[in-house]
N, C-alpha and C positions, 0 to 999 in steps of 0.2 A: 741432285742427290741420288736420285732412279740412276742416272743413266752412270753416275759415278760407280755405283755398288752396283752393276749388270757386272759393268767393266771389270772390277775385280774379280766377282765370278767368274768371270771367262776365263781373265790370268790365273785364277786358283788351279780351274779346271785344266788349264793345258799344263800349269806344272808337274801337277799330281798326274793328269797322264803320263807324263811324260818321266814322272819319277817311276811311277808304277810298269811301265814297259821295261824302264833299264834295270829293274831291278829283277824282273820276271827272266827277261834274255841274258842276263848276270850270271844268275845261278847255277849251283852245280846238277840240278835237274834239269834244264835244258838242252835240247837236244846237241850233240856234238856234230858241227858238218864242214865241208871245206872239199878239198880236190887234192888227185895223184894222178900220175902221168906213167901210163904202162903202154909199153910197146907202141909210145909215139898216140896214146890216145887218153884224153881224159875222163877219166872215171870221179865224179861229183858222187859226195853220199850225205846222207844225213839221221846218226844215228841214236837209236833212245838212252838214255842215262835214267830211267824213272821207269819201274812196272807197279800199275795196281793190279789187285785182286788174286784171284787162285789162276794157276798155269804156268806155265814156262813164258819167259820172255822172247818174243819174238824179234829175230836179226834180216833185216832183210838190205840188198844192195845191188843197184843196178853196174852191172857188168858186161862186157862183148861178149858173144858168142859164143868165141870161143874160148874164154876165159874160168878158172875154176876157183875154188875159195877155200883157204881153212878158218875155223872161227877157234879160238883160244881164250881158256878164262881159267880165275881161281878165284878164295875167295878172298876179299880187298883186306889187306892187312894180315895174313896167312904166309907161313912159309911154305906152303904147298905147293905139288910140284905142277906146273900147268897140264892142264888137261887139253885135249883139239878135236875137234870133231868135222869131218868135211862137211861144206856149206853143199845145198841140193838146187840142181839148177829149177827156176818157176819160173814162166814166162822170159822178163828179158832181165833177170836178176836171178842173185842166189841168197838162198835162206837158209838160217838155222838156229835153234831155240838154246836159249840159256836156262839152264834146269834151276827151276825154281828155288826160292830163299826164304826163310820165315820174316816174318815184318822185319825191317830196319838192316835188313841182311843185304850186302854186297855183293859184287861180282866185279872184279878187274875182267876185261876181254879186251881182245885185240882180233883184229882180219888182217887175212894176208889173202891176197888176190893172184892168180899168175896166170901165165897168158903165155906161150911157147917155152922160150928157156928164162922170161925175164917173172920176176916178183916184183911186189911192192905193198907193204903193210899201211892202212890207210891210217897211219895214227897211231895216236893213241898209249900206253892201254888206258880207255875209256871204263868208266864206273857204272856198274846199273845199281841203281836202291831200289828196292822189292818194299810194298806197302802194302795195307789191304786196301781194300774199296771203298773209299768215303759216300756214304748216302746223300745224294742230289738235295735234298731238305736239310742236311746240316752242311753239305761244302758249298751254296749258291747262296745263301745267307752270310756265310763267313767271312765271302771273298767280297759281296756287297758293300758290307756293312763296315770291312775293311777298308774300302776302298772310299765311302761316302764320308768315312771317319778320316783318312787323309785329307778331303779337300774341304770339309770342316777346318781341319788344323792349319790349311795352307791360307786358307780365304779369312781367318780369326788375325790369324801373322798380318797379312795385308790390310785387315783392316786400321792398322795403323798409320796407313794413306789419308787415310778419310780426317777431313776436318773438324768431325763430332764422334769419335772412336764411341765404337760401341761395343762391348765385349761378351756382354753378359750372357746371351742366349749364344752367341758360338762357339765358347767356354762349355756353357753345360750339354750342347749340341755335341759335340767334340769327344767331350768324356762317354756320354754313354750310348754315341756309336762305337768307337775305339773299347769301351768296355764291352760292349754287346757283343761285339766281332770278334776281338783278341781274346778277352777272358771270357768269355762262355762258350760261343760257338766254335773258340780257337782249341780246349783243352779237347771240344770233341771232336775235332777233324785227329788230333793228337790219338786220341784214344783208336776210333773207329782204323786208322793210318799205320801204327805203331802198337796197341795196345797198352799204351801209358799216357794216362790224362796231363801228366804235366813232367819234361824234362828236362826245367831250364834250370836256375839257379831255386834252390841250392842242391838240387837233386841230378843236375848233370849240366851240361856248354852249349843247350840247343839254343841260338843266337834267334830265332824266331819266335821263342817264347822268350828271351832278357830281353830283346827290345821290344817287344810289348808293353810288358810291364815297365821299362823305361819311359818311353813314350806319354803311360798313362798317366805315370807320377810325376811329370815334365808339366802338365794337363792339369791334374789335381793343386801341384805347387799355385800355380797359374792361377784357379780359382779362390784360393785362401787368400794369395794376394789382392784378387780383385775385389775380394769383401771386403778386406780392411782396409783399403786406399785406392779405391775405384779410376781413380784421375792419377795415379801413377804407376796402374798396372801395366801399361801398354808391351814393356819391355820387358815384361814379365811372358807378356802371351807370345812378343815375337820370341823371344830365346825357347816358349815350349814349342811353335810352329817348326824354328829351327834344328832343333831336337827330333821331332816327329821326321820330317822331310831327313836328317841324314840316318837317322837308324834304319829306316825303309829303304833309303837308297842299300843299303848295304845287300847284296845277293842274297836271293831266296834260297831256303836249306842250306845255308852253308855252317856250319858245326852242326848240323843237323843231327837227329838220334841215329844213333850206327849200334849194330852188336860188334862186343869186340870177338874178333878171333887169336886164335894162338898158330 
């Protein structure tokens, strides 16, 4: 029985990694990188789509020697006309800063690299989101307790391996990690980030706060069934484990809070 429920832990645990990476590397905050080919050389970058706190965003890109850069941007959803600034040669790259945005504010940019008489635009145009600073005591909490609350949900699912299903404590384990993380310390990463504690349904489309609370009521469902008919909840906790694992899967920030522009 030990070594049977180690075992599932372990399988909980590499899914939920393994859910939780593809969903981190998904998103539209993630860094954008890849390769172009100028003047028979390639130039690899890898660029931010995400700034916290006060400052301009910083663009930086390794480039030859003798190669120059413009950097181009407006703001994301704007008929405005683009703006360009030449990049500054540092070291063995060129840099240049994207002028700051208030919380939730964008910036389409684009690079153009050139190198004697040839060009070549690395991409793009890539998205920066501008957020403020989230405090270390409520974003290391959120991301924990997010994360312990998935593989709660994944290792409850599995336990419907087990030849004496036991559901009870990783049911209530499950909800008020997922509640601890999502809805308490989630509304303040929201606030401290955006300056709006909550933007999902019904007050806007931010898909990181609807499947949370998705997720939760998946969870909640799950344990009402299991008080009233404990020996046929099973497929009740798989279908909320199933719940939990694809809502997460789904990309980090994506309908995420945006200001609109005109």
């Amino acid at each position: 029985m030990e070594m049977r429920s180690r075992t599932l832990w372990i399988l909980a645990a590499v899914i939920t990694v393994i859910c939780a990476v593809y969903q981190r590397v998904t998103g539209p905050t993630w860094p954008a990188h890849g390769s172009v080919v100028l003047a028979g050389e390639t130039i690899r970058y890898r660029l931010p789509r995400s700034h916290a706190g006060p400052g301009d965003a910083g663009i930086a890109v390794r480039v030859p020697a003798d190669a120059r850069g413009t950097l181009s941007f407006r703001r994301h959803g704007s008929n405005e006309r683009w703006s360009s600034v030449a990049m500054l040669r540092r070291g063995e790259g060129l840099v240049a800063l994207l002028p700051h945005q208030p919380p939730a504010g964008k910036l389409d940019y684009a690079i153009f690299v050139i190198r004697g008489t040839e060009s070549v635009s690395l991409g793009g145009p890539f998205i920066m989101r501008f957020r403020g600073e989230v405090p270390p005591w409520v974003l290391v909490p959120h991301i924990l307790l997010m994360f312990l609350g998935m593989l709660w949900a994944t290792r409850a699912g599995l336990e419907k391996l087990a030849p004496a299903p036991r559901y009870a404590g990783l049911i209530v384990w499950t909800l008020l990690l997922l509640g601890a993380g999502g809805l308490l310390f989630g509304p303040a990463v929201q606030k401290y980030s955006f300056g709006e504690w909550w933007t999902g349904w019904p007050y806007g489309t931010d898909l990181t706060d609807n499947k949370t609370v998705l997720a939760w009521l998946a969870w909640a469902v799950a344990w009402v069934a299991h008080r009233r008919a404990p020996r046929s909840a099973g497929w009740w906790v798989v279908a909320a484990a199933v719940i939990t694992l694809a809502v997460f899967a789904i990309p980090h920030s994506v309908f995420g809070t945006e200001l609109r522009n005109n």
